[in-house]
C-alpha positions as CSV (number, residue, x, y, z in Angstrom):
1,X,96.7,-24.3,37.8
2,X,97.4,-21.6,40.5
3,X,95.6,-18.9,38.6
4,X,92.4,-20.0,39.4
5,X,93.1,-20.0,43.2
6,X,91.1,-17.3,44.8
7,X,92.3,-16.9,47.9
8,X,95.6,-14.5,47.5
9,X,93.4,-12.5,45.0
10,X,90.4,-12.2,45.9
11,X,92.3,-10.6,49.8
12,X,93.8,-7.9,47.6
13,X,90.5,-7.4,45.7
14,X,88.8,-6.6,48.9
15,X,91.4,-4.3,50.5
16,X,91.7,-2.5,47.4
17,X,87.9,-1.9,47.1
18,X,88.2,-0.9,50.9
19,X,91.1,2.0,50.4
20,X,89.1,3.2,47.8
21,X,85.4,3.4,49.5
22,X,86.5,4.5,52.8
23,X,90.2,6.9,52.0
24,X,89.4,8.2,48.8
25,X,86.0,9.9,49.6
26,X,87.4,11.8,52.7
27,X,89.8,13.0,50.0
28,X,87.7,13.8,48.1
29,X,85.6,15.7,50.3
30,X,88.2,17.6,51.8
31,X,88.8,19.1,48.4
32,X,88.2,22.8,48.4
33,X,87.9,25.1,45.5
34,X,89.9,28.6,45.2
35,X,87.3,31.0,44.2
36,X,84.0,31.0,45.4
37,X,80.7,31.1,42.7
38,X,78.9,34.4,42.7
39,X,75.4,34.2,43.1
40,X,73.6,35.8,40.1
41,X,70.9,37.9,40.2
42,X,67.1,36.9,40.0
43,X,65.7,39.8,38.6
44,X,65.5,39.5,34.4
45,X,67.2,41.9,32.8
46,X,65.1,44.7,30.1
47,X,65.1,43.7,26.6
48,X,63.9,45.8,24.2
49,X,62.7,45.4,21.0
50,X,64.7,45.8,17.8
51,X,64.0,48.0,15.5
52,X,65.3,48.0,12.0
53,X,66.8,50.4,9.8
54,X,65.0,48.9,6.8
């Protein structure tokens, strides 16, 4: 049975793996978004308290 011969398969299982540990992540990496995040403030804002109209 030539499915269970390894040797064509289990080539192609390790350059795959190898594209996708070394190519991929500098891809990745590389990947730069368009806006920057504002930093938010540290102070807490004032609450005050509620008062009802009952």
């Amino acid at each position: 049975m030539p499915q269970l011969n390894p040797a064509p398969w289990f080539t192609i299982l390790v350059f795959s793996w190898a594209i996708f540990l070394t190519i991929l992540p500098l891809k990745v990496g590389a990947h730069t978004f368009p806006n920057e995040p504002t930093l938010q403030s540290t102070d807490t804002p004032k609450t005050e308290s509620w008062t009802w109209p009952w």
